[in-house]
Structure formats: structure tokens, C-alpha cells
C-alpha positions in Angstrom: 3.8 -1.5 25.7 0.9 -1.2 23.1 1.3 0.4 19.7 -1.5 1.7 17.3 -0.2 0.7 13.8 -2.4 3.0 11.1 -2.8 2.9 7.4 -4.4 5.7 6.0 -5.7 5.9 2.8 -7.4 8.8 1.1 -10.8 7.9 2.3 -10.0 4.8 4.7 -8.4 4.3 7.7 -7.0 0.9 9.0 -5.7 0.3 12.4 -4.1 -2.5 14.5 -3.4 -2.4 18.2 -0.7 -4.5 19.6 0.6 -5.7 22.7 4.3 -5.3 22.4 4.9 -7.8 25.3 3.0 -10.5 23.5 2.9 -8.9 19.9 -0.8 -10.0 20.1 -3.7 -8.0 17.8 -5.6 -6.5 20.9 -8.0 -5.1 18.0 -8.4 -4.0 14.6 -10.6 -2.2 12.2 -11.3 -0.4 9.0 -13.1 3.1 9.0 -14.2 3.4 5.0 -15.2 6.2 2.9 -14.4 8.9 5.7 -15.6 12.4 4.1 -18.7 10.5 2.5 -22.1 10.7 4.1 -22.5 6.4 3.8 -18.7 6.2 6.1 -18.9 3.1 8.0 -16.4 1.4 10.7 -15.6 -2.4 11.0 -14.0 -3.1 14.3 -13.1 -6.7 15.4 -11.8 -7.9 18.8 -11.0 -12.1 19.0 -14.0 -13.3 17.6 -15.9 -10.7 17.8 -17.0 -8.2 14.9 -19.0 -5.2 14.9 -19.7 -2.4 12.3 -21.2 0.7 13.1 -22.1 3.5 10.8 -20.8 6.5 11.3 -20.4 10.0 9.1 -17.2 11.3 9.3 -15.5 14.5 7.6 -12.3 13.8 8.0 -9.9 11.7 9.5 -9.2 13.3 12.9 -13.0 12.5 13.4 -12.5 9.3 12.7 -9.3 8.4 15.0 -11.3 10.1 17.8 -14.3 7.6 16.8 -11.6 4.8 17.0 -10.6 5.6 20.1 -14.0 5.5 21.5 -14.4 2.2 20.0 -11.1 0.3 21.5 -12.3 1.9 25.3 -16.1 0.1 24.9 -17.1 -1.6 27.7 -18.2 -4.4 25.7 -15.8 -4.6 22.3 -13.4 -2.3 23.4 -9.7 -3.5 25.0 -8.4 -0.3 26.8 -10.2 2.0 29.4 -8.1 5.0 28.9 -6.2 6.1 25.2 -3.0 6.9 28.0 -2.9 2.9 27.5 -1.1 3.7 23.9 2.2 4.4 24.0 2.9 5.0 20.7 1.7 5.1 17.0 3.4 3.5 14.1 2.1 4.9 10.4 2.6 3.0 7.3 4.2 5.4 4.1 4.4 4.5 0.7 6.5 6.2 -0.4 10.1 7.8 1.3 12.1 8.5 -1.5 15.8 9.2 -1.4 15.6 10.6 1.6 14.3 8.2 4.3 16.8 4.8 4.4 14.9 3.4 7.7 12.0 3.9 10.2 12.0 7.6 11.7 10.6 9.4 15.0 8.2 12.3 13.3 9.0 15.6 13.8 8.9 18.8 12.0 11.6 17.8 9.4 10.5 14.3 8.9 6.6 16.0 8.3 9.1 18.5 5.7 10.5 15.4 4.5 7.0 13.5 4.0 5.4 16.6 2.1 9.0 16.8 -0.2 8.0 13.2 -1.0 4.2 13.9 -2.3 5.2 14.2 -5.8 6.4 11.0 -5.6 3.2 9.5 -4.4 0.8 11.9 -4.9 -2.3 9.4 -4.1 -0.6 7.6 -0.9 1.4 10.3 1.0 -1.1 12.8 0.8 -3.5 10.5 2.8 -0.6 9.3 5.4 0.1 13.2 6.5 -3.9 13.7 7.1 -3.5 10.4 9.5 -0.1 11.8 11.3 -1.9 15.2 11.3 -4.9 14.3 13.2 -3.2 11.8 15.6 -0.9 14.6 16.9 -4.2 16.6 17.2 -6.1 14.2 18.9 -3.4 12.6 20.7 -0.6 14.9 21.6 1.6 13.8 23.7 1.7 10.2 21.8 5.2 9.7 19.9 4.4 8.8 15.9 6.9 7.0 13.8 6.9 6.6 10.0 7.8 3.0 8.4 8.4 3.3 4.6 7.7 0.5 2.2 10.5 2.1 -0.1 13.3 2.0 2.7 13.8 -1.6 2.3 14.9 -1.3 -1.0 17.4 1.5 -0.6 20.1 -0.5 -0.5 20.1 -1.7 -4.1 23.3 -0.3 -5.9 23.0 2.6 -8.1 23.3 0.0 -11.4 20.1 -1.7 -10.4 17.9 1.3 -9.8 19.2 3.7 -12.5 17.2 3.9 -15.7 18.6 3.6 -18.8 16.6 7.0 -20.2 18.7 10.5 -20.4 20.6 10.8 -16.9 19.1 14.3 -16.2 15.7 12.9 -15.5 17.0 11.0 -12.7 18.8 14.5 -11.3 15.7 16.3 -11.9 13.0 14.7 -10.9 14.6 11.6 -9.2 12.8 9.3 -11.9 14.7 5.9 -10.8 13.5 2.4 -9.0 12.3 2.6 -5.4 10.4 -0.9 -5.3 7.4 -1.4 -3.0 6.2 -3.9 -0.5 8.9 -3.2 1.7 7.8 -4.0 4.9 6.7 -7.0 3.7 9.7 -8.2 1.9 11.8 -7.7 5.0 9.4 -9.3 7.4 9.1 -12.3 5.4 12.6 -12.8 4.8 13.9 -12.0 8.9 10.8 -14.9 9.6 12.0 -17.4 7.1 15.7 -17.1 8.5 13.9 -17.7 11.7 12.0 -20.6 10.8 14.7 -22.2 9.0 17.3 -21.9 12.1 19.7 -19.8 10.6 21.6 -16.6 10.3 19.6 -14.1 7.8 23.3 -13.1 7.0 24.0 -16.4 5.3 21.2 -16.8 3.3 20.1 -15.8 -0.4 16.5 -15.5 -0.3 13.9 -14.7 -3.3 10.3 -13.5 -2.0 7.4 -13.8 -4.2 4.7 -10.9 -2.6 1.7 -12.0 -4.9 -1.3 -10.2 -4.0 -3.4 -8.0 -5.9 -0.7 -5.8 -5.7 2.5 -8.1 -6.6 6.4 -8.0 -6.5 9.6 -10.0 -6.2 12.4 -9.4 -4.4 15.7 -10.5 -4.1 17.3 -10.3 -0.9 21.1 -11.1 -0.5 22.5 -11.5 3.1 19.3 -9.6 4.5 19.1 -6.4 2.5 17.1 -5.8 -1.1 19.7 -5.9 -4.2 16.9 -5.7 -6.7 12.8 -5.7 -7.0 10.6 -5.9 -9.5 8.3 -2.4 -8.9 10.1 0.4 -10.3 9.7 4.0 -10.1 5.8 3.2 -9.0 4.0 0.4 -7.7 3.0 -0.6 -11.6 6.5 -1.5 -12.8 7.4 -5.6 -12.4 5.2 -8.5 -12.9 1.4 -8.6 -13.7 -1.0 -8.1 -10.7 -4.5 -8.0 -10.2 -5.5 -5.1 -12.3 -1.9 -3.9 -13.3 -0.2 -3.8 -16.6 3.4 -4.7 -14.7 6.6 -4.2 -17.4 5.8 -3.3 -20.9 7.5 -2.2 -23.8 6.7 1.7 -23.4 5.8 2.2 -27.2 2.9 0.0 -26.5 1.3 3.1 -24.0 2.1 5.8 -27.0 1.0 3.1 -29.7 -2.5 3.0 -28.1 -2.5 6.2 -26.8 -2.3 7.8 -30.6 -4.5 5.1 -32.1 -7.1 5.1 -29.5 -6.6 8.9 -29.0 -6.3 8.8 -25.1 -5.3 11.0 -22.9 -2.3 10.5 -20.3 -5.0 10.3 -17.6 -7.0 7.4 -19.4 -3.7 5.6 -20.5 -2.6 5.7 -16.8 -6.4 4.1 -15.8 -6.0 1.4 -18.5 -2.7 0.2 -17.1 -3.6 0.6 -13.6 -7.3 -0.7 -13.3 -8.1 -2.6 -16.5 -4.8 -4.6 -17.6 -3.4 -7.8 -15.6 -4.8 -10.6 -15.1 -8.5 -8.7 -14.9 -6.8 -7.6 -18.8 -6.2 -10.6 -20.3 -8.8 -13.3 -18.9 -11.6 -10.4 -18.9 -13.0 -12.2 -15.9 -12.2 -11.0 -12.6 -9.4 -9.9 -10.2 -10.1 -12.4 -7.9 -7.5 -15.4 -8.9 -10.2 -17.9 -8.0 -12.6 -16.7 -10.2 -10.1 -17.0 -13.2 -9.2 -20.7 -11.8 -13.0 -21.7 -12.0 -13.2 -20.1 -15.6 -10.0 -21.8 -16.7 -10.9 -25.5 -15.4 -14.1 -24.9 -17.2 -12.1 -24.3 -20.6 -11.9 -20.6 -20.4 -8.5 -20.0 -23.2 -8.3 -16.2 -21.9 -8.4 -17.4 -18.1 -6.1 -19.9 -18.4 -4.0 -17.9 -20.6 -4.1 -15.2 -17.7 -3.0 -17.6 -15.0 -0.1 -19.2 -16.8 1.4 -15.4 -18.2 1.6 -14.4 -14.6 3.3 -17.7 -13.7 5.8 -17.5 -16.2 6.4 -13.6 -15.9 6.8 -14.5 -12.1 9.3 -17.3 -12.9 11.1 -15.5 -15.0 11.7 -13.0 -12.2 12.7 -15.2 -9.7 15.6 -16.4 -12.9 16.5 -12.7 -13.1 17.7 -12.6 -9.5 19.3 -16.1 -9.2 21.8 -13.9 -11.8 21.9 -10.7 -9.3 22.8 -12.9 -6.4 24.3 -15.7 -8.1 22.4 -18.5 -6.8 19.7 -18.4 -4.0 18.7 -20.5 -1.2 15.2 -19.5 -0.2 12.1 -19.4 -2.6 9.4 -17.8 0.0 5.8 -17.0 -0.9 3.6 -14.2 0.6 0.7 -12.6 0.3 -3.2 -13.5 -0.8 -2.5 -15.6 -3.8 0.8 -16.4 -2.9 -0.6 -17.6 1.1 -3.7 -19.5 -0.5 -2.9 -20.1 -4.1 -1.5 -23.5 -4.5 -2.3 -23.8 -8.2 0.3 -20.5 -8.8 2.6 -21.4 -6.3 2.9 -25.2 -8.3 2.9 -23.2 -11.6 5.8 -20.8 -10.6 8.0 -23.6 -9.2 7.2 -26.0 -12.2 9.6 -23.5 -14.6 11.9 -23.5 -12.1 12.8 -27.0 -11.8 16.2 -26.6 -13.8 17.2 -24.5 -10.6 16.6 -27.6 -8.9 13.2 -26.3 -7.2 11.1 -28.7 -6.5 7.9 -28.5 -4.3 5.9 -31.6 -2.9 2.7 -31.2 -4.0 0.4 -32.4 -1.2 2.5 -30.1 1.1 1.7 -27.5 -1.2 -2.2 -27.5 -0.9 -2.3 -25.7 2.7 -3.6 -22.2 2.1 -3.0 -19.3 4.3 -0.2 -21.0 7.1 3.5 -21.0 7.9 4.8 -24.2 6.2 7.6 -25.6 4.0 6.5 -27.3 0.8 9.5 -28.3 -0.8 10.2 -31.8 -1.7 13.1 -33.4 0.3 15.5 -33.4 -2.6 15.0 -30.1 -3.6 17.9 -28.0 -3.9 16.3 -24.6 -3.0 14.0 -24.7 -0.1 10.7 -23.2 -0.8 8.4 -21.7 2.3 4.7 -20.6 2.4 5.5 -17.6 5.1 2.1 -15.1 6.3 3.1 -11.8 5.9 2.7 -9.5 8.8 3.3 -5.2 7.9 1.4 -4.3 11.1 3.8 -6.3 13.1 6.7 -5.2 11.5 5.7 -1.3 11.9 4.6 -2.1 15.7 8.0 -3.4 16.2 10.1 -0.5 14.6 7.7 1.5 16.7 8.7 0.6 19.6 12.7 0.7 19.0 12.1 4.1 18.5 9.9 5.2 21.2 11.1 2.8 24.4 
């Protein structure tokens, strides 16, 4: 069985396929800046990598450009699109209504657009992607994985806002938490890994990317994360503001005399890390400028350590206790130097990480010392795999 995972974004379009049998990447790709004249498509098969410009107006013209692609005699893997048996679409955002993975049909699509309000620069793009697929490939079964369905089984005291109860009634204002498919991959392959039962285990993952969030995960299902009502909410990211006290958006907003939209680019695109060390996104960059004597850099660095820490405290209290410290995720994959700083404050815990294990970067490993009371894990995430799995449970 092969499964065509899709992410689609407002002007982007990334794709996986997948043998089922093997759960090998047959191929994968980015199509960028569809509906611009400049659109452009990377494609890579084993080794091999290819980009090819090509102008595309929307995205139905750019799955049948795809498709062309994965049957080329030379970089391509199938002869015939038949060779798909199904399509698995990564969504943001589900809401109340969608618990788990569902087979698309005309009240899931109802379902999808009920949710656009909710993620009004994500879900938008997804139902363009579902859209053309059924146009281009119509007899092909789509299914929807939501990054929010993971977290649906946090109680009602962990999600709930403490702001006037009618805002939650109304507009359904409350914490979804993000990252989903992540969070539950990780944890399922950690369990693995580790020989035992996901069912007995209390595990905190650490999802530090550009985009970053904790999650604690009792017994296999998500009691509390750190995103809230949008992927903003938690701890510091690349370019995000994470958890504030509110009054500082209204205290600069009336001083600076910005507007909601410029507030919401501020904490979006200009705070973090990028905010306080003023040097880059990339954590590498602010590592150079800190071992160089950079006081903002380093200051970055060791705020989103300690935020990160202080998270992973927070839900030792909702689980009581936890057994599994796992990191995913670019920095949290190949940053050693946060992954060291994070565990330091949690010694008291009785973390404790060896330190040569912990300067692999990017692989499967355990880097906890032998006496450490909490067993720490370096685990690759993998939210293509995941989707192509819950794909194929629903369509076999």
C-alpha cells in the first residue's frame, strides 16, 4: 500500500510518499509559492534532488505537476497515479469537534470549513489541497490527521481559561495545543524503544523547533500542553512571544499606538529568541554570538532553557512524577547545548544526562546518565509517518 501524505500551506505544498509495507519515503518534495509567477518544485528521491521551475495558479495545478513528477522515468517512483491508494492531509486545526483521524466526506469538509475561524491562516490552505486532490484524483480515499486531536483528552480544568465563561461558549476561546502528531509519535516510539507498555509510562516531550511546545503525556494520552488557544501560547520559539502577561500587548499597543494587526506581527514574527538576542532565528547563530560574548544572545538562549524547564516542572505536578524526558524536533534533535541547559535545572528531579552521549545531533539515542532517575531520549520526530499510518487504518 502507498500513501501520499500532503501539507498544504497557503502558497506551499509538501508531500511524502510512502510504502506502507516498508513505511519507506518513496519520494518527497516541496512546491513553493504556488499562485506566484517565480513557483518552483524541489523533489528528491534517495539521493537524488531535482528542482524544476514551474508557474502554478493554484494548487490543483500543482498536485497534477506532482504527480507527473513521482511517474518520471528517471526521478520518478510510480508509472501510474492508480499506484496511490490513498492520501493522508495534515490539519491544524480540528477544534471541538474532531477527537481522532477521519475518512473526508461531505460532513467532515462541513466540519473543516466550521473550523476556519479557528485557524484562519492554516485550514483555509488544507481544504484548497483536499479540494484539488478529489479533483485530480477522484476515486483516491482522503483522510484528515489533526494536530489538535491529540490534545483532546486534557480535562476540562486544564484547557478552560480563567477569563468570563461565556467566551468559551461563544466563541470556543479555550486550549487546543498543537504539534499533535508529533507529540504522539514521539511518545508511542519512545515506549517502543524503551521496551515497555506506553500505558505504564509518564512521559514529558519537549517539541523544540522554530515552532516549540511541551507536552505532558500520562499513560499515552495528552493531560496538558503548553500552546493554548493558538500556536503562540507556551514557551518562547523562534520568532514567538510564547506566555506573557496580557497587559504587556495593551501596555505597548497604547504607548506605541499599534494596531491589533501590528501587535499580532510583533508577537508572532519579531519576539522570541529573534526578540531578545536581536540576532537570528536560527539557534546556531545565537550560540556563535553568545560564545563570542553576545549578553542579548546568551541571555536568549538561557530564557528559553529555563522557560522550557520550568514547563517540564509544571507537568511533573499534572502527572505527579514522570518517567520519560524526550526531545524532538530541530533544536531539540541537533541542539545539544539546549538539551544540556534544560536538563541542568532539572537535576533536583533527579535528571541527569551524560554529556558526551548528549553531543549526537539529529539520531535516535538515550543520553541519560546511568544513575539518572528519569530517563531522557533524543527521539526524530516523524508527522508524515504518523499521518501515512492513520491513513491506512482508515482506508485498508
Amino acid at each position: 500500500m502507498k500513501v501520499l501524505v500532503l501539507n498544504s500551506g497557503s502558497s506551499s505544498l509538501k508531500y511524502q510518499l510512502i510504502d506502507m509495507e516498508t513505511e519507506e519515503v518513496l519520494a518527497k518534495g516541496n512546491f513553493e509559492r504556488i499562485g506566484q509567477y517565480n513557483s518552483f518544485l524541489t523533489h528528491k528521491v534517495a539521493d537524488m534532488k531535482r528542482s524544476f521551475e514551474k508557474p502554478v495558479s493554484n494548487h490543483e495545478k500543482a498536485i497534477r505537476f506532482v504527480l507527473k513528477t513521482l511517474q518520471n522515468s528517471v526521478y520518478g517512483v510510480i508509472s501510474d497515479p492508480d499506484e496511490i491508494d490513498a492520501i493522508g492531509h495534515r490539519i491544524v486545526h480540528g477544534g471541538e469537534k474532531f477527537t481522532k483521524p477521519a475518512l473526508v466526506d461531505d460532513e467532515v469538509m462541513k466540519g473543516l470549513e466550521d473550523s476556519i475561524e479557528l485557524a484562519p491562516l492554516h485550514n483555509p490552505a488544507a481544504i484548497l489541497g483536499i479540494k484539488a486532490c478529489m479533483a485530480v484524483m477522484p476515486s483516491k480515499k482522503n483522510v484528515v490527521v489533526f494536530d489538535t486531536a491529540f490534545h483532546q483528552t486534557m480535562p476540562p480544568e486544564t484547557y478552560i481559561y480563567p477569563i468570563p465563561y461565556k467566551y468559551y461558549e461563544k466563541y470556543k476561546i479555550r486550549r487546543y495545543g498543537f504539534h499533535g502528531t508529533s507529540h504522539e509519535f514521539v511518545s508511542h516510539r519512545v515506549a517502543e524503544v524503551m521496551g515497555k507498555d506506553i500505558k505504564d509510562l509518564k512521559i514529558i516531550n519537549c517539541h523544540l523547533g522554530q515552532g516549540a511546545s511541551v507536552c505532558a503525556i500520562k499513560y499515552g494520552e495528552s493531560v496538558d500542553t503548553s500552546m493554548g488557544f493558538t500556536p503562540l501560547g507556551g514557551i518562547p520559539m523562534g520568532t514567538r512571544s510564547g506566555d506573557l502577561d496580557p497587559s504587556v500587548v495593551t501596555y505597548i499597543a497604547k504607548y506605541r499606538n499599534h494596531t491589533v494587526e501590528e501587535m499580532d506581527e510583533i508577537l508572532n514574527k519579531k519576539s522570541g529568541v529573534y526578540g531578545i538576542s536581536e540576532v537570528s532565528v536560527d539557534f546556531r547563530d545565537i550560540e556563535a554570538e553568545a560564545n563570542d560574548g553576545d549578553k542579548n544572545a546568551k541571555m536568549a538562549l538561557e530564557n528559553f532553557a529555563y522557560q522550557v524547564a520550568q514547563y517540564v516542572a509544571k507537568y511533573a505536578v499534572s502527572m505527579g512524577g514522570f518517567d520519560v524526558l524526550t526531545f524532538t524536533a530541530g533544536v531539540g534533535e541537533k541542539g545539544p547545548l539546549s538539551r544540556r541547559q534544560i536538563c541542568d535545572y532539572l537535576k533536583f528531579f533527579g535528571v541527569q544526562i551524560d554529556y558526551e552521549k548528549n553531543q549526537i545531533r539529529n539520531q535516535e539515542a538515550e543520553i541519560s546518565a546511568n544513575d539518572s532517575k528519569v530517563k531522557v531520549y533524543v527521539i526524530p520526530t516523524n508527522e508524515e509517518l504518523l499521518i501515512a499510518r492513520e491513513t491506512a487504518k482508515l482506508t485498508k
